[in-house]
N, C-alpha and C positions, 0 to 999 in steps of 0.2 A: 770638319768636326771641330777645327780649332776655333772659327768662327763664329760655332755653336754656344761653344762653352765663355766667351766675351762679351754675351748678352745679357744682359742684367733688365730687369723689371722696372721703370718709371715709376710704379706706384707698388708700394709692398702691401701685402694680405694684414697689416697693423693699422694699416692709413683707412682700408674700405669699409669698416663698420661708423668713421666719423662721415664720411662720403655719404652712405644711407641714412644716419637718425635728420639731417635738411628734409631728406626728402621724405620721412615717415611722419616729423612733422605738420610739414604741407601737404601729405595726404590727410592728417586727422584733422588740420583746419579746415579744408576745402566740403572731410566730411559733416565736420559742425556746419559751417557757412551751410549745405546743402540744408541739413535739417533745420536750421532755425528759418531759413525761407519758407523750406514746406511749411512749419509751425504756424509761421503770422499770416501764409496766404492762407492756409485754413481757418484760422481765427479771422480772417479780413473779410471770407467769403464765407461764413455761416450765416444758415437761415436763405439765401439768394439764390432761387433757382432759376432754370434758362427762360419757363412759361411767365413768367413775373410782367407785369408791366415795368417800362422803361425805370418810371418816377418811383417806384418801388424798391429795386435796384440798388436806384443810387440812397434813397434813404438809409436801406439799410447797411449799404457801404459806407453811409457817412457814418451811423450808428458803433459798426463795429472799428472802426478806425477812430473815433472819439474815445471810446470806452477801450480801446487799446493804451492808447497814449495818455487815458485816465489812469489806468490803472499804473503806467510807466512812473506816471509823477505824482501818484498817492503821498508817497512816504516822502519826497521834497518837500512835496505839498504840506504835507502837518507840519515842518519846522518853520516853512511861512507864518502859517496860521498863528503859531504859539511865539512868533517874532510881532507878530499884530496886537497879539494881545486878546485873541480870540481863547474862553475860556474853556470852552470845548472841543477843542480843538480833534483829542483821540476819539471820539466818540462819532463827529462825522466822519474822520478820514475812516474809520469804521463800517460807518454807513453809508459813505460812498461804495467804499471797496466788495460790502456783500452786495451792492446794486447794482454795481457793473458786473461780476460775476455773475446774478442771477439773470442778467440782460444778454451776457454769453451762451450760459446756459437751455433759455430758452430759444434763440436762435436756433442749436444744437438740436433741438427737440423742436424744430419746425414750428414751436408757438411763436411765429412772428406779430404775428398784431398783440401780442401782451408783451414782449420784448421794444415794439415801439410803443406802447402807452408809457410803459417804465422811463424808457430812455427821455421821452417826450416831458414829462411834467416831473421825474422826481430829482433836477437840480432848482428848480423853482422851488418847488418844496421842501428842499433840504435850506436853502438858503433864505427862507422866508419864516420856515419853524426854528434854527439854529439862532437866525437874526431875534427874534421875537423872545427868544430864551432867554440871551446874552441881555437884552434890553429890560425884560423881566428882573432878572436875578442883577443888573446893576451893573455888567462886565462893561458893556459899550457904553463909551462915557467921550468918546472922538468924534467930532463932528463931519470929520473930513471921512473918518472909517464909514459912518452912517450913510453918508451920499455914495461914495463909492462901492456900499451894499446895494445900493437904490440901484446903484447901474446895472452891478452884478444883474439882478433880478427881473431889470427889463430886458437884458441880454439872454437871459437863461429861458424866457418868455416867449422869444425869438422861436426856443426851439419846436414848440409843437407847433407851430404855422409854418414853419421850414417842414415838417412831418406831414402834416395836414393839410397844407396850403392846395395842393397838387386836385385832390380832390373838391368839387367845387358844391357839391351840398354840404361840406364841411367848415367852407371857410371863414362865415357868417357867423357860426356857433364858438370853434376855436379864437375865433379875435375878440369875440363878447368874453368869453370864458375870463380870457387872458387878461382883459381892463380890469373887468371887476375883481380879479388876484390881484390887480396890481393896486387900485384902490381901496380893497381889504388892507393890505399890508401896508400901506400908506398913511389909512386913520388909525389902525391897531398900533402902528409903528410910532405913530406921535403923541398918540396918548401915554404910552409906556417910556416912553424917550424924552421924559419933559425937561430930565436935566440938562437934554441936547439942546433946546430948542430957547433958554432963559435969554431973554435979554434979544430976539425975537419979535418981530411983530405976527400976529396972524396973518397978513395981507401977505406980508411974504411966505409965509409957509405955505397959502395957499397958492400966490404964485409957483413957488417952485414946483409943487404936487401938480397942478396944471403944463407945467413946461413938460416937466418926467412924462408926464401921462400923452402930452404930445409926442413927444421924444417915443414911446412906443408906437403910438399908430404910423404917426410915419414910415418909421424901418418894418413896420410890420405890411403896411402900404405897398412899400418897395419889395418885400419880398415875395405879397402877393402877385406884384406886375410882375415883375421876372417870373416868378413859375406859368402864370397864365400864357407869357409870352414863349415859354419856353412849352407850354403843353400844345398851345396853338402852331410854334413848328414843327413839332412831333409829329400831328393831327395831319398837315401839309406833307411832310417826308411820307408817313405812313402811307396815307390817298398815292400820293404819288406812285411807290411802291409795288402797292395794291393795284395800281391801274398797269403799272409796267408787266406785271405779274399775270395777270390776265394777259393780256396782248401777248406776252409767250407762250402760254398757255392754249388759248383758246383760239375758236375761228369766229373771222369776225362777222360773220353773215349769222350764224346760226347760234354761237355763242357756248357750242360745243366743244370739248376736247379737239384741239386740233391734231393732224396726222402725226407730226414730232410726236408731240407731248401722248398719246393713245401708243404708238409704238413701247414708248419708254413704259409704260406703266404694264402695256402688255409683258415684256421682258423681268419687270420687277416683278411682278404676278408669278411668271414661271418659276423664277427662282425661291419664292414665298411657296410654290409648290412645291417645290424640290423636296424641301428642308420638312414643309408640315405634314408632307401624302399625302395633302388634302386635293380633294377633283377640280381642274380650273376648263371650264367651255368659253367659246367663241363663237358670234351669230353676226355675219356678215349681211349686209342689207341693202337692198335696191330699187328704186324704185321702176316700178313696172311703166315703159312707154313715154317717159318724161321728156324725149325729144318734143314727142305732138302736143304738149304742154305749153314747151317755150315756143314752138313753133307757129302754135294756133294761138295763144294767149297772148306770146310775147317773151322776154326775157325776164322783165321785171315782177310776171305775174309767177313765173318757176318760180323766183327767189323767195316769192311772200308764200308758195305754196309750200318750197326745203323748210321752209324757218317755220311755218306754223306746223310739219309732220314732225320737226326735230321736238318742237314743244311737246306734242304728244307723245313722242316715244320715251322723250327724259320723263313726263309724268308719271307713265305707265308703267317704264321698268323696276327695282326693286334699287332702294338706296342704297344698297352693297355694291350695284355693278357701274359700269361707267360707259358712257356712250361718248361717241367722237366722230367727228366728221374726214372718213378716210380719203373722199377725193370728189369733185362733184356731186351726185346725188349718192353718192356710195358712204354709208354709214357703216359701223363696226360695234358690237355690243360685247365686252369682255365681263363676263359672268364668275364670281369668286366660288370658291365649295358648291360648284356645281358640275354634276355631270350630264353625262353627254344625254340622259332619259328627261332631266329634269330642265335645260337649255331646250329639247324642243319643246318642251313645254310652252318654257317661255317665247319663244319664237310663235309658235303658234296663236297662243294670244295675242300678241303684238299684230300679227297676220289679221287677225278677225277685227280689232281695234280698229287699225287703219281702212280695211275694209266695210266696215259701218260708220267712218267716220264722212262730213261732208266739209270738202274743204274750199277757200276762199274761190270764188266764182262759182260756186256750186259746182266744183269739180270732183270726180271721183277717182280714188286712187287705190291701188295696190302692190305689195313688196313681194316681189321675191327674197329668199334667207338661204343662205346654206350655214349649216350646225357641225361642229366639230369642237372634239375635248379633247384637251394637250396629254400628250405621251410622252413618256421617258425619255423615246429618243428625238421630239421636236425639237428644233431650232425656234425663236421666236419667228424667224419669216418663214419658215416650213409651216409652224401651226398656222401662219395666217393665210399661206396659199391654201391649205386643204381647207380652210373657210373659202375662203375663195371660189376652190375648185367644187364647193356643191353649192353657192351661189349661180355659177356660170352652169350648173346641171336642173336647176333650178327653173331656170328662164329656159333651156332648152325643151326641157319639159311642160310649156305652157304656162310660166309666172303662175302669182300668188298661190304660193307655193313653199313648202319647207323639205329639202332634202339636206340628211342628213351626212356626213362625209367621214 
């Protein structure tokens, strides 16, 4: 007991409320920190959905990530302006700031192609009408400021070929568009600006406006080859892709669903059944006698005889269902919102098809089918035995033939 009471506390009940406000702090930073990320990844990723093309994408990630960082250094920006000696200076940072807002906005509102026209031509615009003003009403009177607007402008020019370049019925029209802007504001710009230009020869000025207007195509040149180059590897990875993609997919003989790939799709079907009640059938297929085919014909005559029956029965079937090649001449047809009255149906067609049809060597053929529609308590390899099992009753029964299971 005595030992008890010689215990004193390390830390008193006065010290623990300073201990907590650290750490209530750095929970409300961590909660800011979280929401300003969520904020600018939303702002960054407006308007950009997953079906988009690649060049798309990144346009409009470049879009919204400009007009981000535009809107950051709006207000910097106007005390540049008004250190230049630029006389309008409130009136564009104005008119920038309601442009990039209305370029967010429509992102938001899924108008992406009039959110890139805006983004695309209206710093050209701003900086070629503000220039023209200034040069009007007397304000630019600095020669060095004048050429340094010249650049602005071939830079800002840049942007709708960086937008548009990607696209190649466009890229003809947007480079033409973009000289002739740049040579409007070139002769408007020297007529109005003649107190820049005194003491001047014409031969120079006309040089220079020749240099500038090189000075565009070129980077506009480069920025065509790079997208070109860059849409031409896309083209290649995509092919690529697309052929890998098939090959897991498919068989290579008949160019069907292969057995993987028809299982899985069967399995996903079930569960799309589950959820909607809707009736999912199965039509297992075979063909009747196909040993004395390869037997009498050959090997290679079966193969061209599978591949041209596969052809008819992908023609034949209905584009909801999916055919696949389950094992040697054993094909499998999984039928969506269909039941078990309306799958023999289809089987039965299929049966008469193939039997009126006449195939390579003037060979005649016919299927056996067993019919069966998935129940509550299938398995996916349960439903596909009881296809199965009225296949193999099927052929028992004397081929070309549909029983039902």
């Amino acid at each position: 007991m005595e030992t008890r009471n010689t215990i004193t506390p390390f830390i008193s009940t006065d010290d623990l409320p300073r201990a907590v406000l650290p750490q209530q702090v750095a929970t409300q930073l961590v909660a800011a920190q979280v929401a300003l990320q969520s904020g600018i990844s939303w702002l960054l990723e407006l308007g950009i959905r997953p079906e988009m093309p690649f060049y798309l994408k990144m346009n409009l990630s470049l879009v919204n990530r400009v007009a981000f960082v535009s809107l950051l250094l709006a207000f910097p920006g106007s005390f540049l302006l008004l250190l230049l000696g630029f006389g309008h200076s409130f009136s564009l940072l104005v008119c920038g700031t309601l442009a990039l807002c209305l370029i967010f906005a429509l992102n938001r509102a899924q108008r992406v192609e009039w959110a890139l026209v805006i983004f695309a031509f209206f710093p050209s615009t701003a900086i070629m009408s503000y220039t023209l003003l200034e040069m009007n009403s007397g304000g630019l009177v600095n020669t060095m400021a004048y050429i340094l607007v010249r650049q602005g402008m071939c830079l800002s020019l840049l942007v709708p070929i960086i937008i548009y370049g990607f696209e190649k019925n466009h890229r003809g029209i947007v480079l033409g568009f973009c000289v002739l802007v740049f040579l409007t504001f070139d002769v408007v710009g020297v007529k109005l600006g003649g107190s820049l230009f005194e003491g001047n020869l014409g031969m120079s000025q006309g040089l220079f406006s020749t240099l500038s207007l090189a000075q565009l195509v070129m980077l506009a040149g480069c920025v065509l080859y790079v997208q070109a180059y860059t849409m031409s590897h896309e083209r290649q990875v995509r092919s690529s892709n697309d052929k890998l993609r098939h090959m897991a997919i498919r068989d290579g003989m008949t160019g069907l669903f292969n057995h993987t790939f028809i299982e899985q799709l069967i399995g996903d079907a079930i569960n799309r059944s589950k959820r909607s009640r809707n009736p999912l059938s199965l039509i297992m297929i075979d063909i009747d006698k196909f040993k004395q085919i390869n037997d009498n014909l050959g090997h290679n005559a079966g193969d061209e005889v599978l591949v041209h029956l596969a052809k008819l029965l992908q023609d034949s079937k209905r584009s909801t269902d999916y055919l696949g090649r389950w094992g040697g001449d054993e094909l499998i047809l999984l039928l969506t919102d269909t039941n078990l009255q309306g799958a023999s149906k289809v089987a039965e067609k299929l049966r008469l098809v193939v039997d009126n049809h006449i195939f390579p060597g003037r060979a005649h053929l016919t299927i056996s089918q067993g019919v069966c529609e998935y129940v509550e308590q299938d398995t996916p390899s349960g439903f596909i035995k009881r296809a199965d099992a009225g296949l193999y009753r099927a052929k028992n029964a004397g081929r070309n033939q549909v029983q039902v299971e």
